[in-house]
N, C-alpha and C positions, 0 to 999 in steps of 0.2 A: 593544329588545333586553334579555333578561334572565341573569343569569349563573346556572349551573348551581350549586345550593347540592349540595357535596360535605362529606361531615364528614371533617372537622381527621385523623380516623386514617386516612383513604383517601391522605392526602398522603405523597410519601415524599420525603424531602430527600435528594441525595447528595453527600457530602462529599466536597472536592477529595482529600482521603489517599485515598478508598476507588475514586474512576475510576482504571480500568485499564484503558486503549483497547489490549490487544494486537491486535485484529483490526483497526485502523487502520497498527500499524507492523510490520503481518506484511506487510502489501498495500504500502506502501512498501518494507521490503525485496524483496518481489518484484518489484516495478517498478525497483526497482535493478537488483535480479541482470539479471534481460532486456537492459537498457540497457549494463549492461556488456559480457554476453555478445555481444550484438551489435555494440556498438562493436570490441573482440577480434576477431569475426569478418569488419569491413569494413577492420579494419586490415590483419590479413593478406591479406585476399582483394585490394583496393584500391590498399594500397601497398607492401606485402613482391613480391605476387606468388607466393610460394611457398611455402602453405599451403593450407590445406581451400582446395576449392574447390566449388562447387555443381554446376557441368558441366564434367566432362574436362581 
């Protein structure tokens, strides 16, 4: 096995200040929101009884 010689300016280092994962706690918050919205929706439907209902 031999390693790939790349030069030194192909590399690019990233600094912890400069990751910005928005697209990892966008998809969290959306996995929230769902989870909530649905828990909401099993609570009323489940154990109020007298709210949304899916059928009639």
């Amino acid at each position: 096995m031999y390693e790939a010689d790349v030069p030194p300016a192909e590399l690019e280092a990233v600094d912890h200040d400069a990751f910005d994962p928005t697209g990892t706690a966008t998809l969290l918050a959306g996995y929230f929101a769902v989870i909530a919205l649905l828990w909401l929706f099993m609570y009323f439907v489940e154990f109020l009884g007298n709210g949304p209902t899916v059928v009639g």
